[in-house]
N, C-alpha and C positions, 0 to 999 in steps of 0.2 A: 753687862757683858764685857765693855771696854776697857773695864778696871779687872775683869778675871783671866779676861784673854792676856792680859799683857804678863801676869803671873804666874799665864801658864808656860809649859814647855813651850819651844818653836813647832814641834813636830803636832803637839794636840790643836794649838791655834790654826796649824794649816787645815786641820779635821774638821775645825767648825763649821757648819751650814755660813753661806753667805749672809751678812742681813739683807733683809726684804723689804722695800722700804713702805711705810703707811700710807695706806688710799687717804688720799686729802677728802678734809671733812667738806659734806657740803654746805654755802651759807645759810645762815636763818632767810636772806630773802628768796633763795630759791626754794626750798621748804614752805614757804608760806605760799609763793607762786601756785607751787605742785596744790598744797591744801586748798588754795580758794578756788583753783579751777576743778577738785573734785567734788567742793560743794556745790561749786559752777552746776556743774554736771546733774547732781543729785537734786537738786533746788528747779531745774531744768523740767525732768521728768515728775513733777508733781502736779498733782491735778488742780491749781490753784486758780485763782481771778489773773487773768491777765496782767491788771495793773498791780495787783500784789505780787507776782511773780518777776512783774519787770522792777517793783521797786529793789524787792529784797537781790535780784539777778546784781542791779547796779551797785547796788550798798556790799555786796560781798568784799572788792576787794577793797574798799574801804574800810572798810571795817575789820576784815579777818588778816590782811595784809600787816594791818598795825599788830604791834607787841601789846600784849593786855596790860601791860603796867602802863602804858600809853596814852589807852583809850582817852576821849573822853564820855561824856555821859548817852550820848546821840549814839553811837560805837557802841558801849556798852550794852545799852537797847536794842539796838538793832542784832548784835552779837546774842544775845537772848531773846528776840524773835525769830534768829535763825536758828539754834540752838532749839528750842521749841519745836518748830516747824521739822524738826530732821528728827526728830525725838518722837515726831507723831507719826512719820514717816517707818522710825525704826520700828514703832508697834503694829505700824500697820503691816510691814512685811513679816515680823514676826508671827504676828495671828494667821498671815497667809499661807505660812509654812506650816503651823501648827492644825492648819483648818483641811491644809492636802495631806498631812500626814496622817490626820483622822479617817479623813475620805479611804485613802490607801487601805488602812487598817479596816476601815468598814466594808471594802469592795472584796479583803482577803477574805472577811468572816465571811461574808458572806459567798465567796468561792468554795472554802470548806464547809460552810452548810449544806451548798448544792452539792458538795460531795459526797458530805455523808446521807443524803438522802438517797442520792444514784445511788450509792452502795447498800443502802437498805435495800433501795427497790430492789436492786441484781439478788440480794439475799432471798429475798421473799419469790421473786419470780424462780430459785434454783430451789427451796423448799417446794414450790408448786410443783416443778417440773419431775422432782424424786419422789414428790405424792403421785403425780400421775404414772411414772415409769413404774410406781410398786401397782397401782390398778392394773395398768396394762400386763404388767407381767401375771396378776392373779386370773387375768381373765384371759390370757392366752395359754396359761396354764388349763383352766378350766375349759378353755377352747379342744385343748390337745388333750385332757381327758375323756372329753365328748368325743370326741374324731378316735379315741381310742374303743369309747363305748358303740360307736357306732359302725367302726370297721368290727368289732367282736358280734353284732348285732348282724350287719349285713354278712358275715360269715355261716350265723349261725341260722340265716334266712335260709342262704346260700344250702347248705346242709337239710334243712326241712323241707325247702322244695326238690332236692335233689333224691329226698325218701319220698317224700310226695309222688314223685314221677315213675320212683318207682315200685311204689306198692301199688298207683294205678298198671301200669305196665303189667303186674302180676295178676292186678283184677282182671284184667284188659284178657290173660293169658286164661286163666281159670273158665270165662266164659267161655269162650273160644273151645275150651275142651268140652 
């Protein structure tokens, strides 16, 4: 940009964004630092032997601290016991995630099963209840025909005893005379 600005007009050079200057890189020993104390860390939380945990805990930054072109063989070993150990680590959180993510998946099935059974039941139980609303209505029908036959009935009782009373009335009359 140094060689274009200078070629360009005065006026487009004044246009230019400032430069910005580069975040300074960080060194390989603070990188390594940061790295062995996250295996620090990782190597910490494992379910190991005591003495295996303090060895490997100690051997960290010895070992991972150095540059691999560096190592030597004791380093390298140890760099591939740790390497191992975080590898058995990584499977085992793997399988962790993939054994709740089943679980999950087996708790939903099994949420929509209970659902579609509730909803069967609801189904079943609203067919009962329009079987039974059609009995009911047939027999309150037939109820209300009866109550119909029966007011016609008691009418026509009504009417028989009402000539009843009075063709005795008329006997009643006849002797009398």
């Amino acid at each position: 940009e140094r060689y274009l600005s200078a070629a360009m007009p005065r006026k487009r050079r004044e246009t230019l964004a400032p430069e910005v200057p580069k975040r300074p890189k960080l060194s390989g020993e603070r990188s390594d630092v940061t790295r062995c104390h996250c295996v620090t860390e990782a190597l910490q939380s494992l379910s190991l032997p005591e003495e295996c945990k303090a060895m490997l805990l100690e051997a960290t930054p010895l070992t991972l601290g150095v540059p691999v072109k560096e190592r030597d063989k004791r380093q390298v070993a140890v760099a591939g016991f740790i390497g191992e150990v975080l590898k058995e680590m990584e499977t085992k959180l793997l399988q962790d995630v993939i054994d709740s993510k089943m679980s999950s998946q087996e708790e939903v099935i099994s949420a929509q099963l209970a659902a579609l059974s509730a909803a069967s039941q609801v189904q079943d139980a609203r067919r009962r209840m329009e079987e039974m609303e059609e009995q009911l209505a047939l027999r309150l029908s037939e109820d209300d025909a009866a109550c119909s036959t029966l007011g016609a009935v008691r009418a026509r009782l009504a009417a028989l005893q009402a000539a009843q009373a009075k063709a005795e009335e008329g006997r009643r009359r006849a002797r009398q005379e």
